[in-house]
C-alpha positions in Angstrom: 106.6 115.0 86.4 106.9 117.1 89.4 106.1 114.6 91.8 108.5 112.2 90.1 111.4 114.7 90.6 110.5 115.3 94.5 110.8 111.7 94.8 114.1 111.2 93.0 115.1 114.4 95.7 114.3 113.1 98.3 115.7 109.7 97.6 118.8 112.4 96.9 118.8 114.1 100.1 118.5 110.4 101.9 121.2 108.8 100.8 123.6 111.6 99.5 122.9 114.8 101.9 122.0 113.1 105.0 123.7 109.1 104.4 121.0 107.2 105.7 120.3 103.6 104.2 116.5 103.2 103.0 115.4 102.1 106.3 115.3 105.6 107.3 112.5 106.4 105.6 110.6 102.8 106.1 111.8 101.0 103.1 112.4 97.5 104.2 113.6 94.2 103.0 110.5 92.6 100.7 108.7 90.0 103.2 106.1 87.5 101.8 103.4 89.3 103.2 104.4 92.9 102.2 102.4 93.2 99.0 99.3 91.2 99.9 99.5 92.8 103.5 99.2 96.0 101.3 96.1 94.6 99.0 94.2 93.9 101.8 94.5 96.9 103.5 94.0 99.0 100.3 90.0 96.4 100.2 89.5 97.6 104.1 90.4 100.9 103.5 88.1 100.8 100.5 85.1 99.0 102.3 85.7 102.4 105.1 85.3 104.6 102.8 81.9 104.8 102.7 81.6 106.2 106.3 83.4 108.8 105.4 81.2 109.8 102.5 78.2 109.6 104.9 79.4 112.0 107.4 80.3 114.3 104.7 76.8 114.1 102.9 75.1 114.2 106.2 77.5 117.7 107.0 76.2 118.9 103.5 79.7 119.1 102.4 79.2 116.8 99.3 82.1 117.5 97.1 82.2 118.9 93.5 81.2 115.7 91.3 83.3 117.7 88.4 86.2 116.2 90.0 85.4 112.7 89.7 83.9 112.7 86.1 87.0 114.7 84.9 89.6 111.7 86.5 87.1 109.4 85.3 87.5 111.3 81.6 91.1 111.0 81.6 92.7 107.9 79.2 93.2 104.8 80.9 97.3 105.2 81.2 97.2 108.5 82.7 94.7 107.1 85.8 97.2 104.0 86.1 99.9 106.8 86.1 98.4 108.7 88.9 97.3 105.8 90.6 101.7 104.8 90.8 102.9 108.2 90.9 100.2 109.0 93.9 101.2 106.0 95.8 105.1 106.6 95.6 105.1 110.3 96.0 102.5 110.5 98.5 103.6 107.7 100.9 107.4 108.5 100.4 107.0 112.4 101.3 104.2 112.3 104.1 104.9 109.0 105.7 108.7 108.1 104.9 110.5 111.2 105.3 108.4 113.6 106.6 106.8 111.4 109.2 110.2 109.7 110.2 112.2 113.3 110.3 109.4 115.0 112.2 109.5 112.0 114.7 113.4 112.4 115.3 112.8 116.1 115.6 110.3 115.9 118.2 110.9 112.8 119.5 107.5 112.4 119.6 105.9 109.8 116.9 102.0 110.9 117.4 103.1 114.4 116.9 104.8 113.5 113.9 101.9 111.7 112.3 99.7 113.9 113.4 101.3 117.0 111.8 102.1 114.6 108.6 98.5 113.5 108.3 96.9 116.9 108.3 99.3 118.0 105.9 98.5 115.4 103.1 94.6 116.2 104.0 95.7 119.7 103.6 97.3 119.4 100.3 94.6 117.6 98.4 92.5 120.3 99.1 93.3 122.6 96.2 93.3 119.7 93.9 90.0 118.2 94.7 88.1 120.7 96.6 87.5 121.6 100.3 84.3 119.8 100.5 86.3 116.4 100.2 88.9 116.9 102.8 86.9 115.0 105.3 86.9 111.5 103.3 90.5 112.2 102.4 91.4 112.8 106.0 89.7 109.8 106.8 91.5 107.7 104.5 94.7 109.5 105.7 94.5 109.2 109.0 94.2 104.7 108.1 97.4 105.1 105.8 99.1 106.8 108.7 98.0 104.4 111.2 99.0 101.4 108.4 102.5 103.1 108.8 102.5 103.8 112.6 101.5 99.6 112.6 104.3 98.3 110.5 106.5 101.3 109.2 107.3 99.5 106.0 106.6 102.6 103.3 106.3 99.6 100.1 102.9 98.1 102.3 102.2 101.9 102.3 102.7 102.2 99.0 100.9 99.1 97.8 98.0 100.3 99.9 97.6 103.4 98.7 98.1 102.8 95.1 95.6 100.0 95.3 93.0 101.9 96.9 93.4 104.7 94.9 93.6 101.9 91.7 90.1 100.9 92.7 88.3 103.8 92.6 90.2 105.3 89.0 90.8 101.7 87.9 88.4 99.0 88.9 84.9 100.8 89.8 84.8 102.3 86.3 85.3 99.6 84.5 82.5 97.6 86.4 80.3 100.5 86.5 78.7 101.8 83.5 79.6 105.3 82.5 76.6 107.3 83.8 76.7 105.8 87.5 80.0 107.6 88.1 
């Protein structure tokens, strides 16, 4: 619920406080190719993964596997609800505003991801441990470059919420309980 009511803020702040339009923050017009541009970067992103998992299990820093068989415990609605809320709040705090406000700040756009990307690794780490901040800096540092690419936050969003949607979603419903 917290998430949801940073979202509805900073929607707030947009187009109240500041009276900006949605491109601002990277919210585009629809285009044919938003959502599947989003799918397939959410399968890439997915298929990447991996090496990311490898350099962590060859660092030794092989994360808590608590984490993933309690998301993996929770009911079917709340994983689809994370897997939404997730993609909207993450994409539209890190890459929408704070990317695009830290980029008119500094005037610098590299800075402005760069500062943005280790922030959302940052932040995940007292949610799912230190030991995974290298695979979710990895994947962070794609969504970012995604944004850098086309700065359209709904392929951002798509992206993410598929990716994250196949890994809470799709895996474990292919994948029987005990190879979690």
């Amino acid at each position: 619920a917290l998430h949801w009511l940073v979202v509805l803020a900073l929607v707030a702040i947009v187009f109240r406080l500041e009276r900006r339009d949605a491109a601002s923050i990277g919210l585009r017009r629809l285009r044919w190719w938003t959502v599947p541009l989003g799918l397939a970067a959410a399968v890439l992103i997915f298929g990447a993964a991996p090496l990311a998992q490898h350099a962590n299990h060859a660092l030794g820093l092989d994360g808590d596997a608590r984490i993933v068989k309690w998301l993996m415990a929770l009911p079917l609605w709340l994983r689809v609800l994370l897997v939404v809320t997730a993609g909207v709040f993450e994409e539209l705090a890190f890459r929408g505003y704070a990317l695009e406000r830290l980029a008119e700040l500094t005037g610098r756009r590299w800075l402005a991801a760069l500062a943005t990307w280790a922030a959302f690794t940052l932040c995940h780490g007292p949610s799912f441990g230190f030991a995974h901040l290298l695979p979710i800096a990895f994947v962070g540092a794609l969504v970012t470059a995604l944004y850098l690419w086309q700065r359209d936050l709904v392929v951002n969003i798509v992206a993410h919420a598929a990716f994250d949607g196949i890994g809470l979603l799709v895996v474990p419903a292919l994948l029987p309980p005990q190879n979690l």
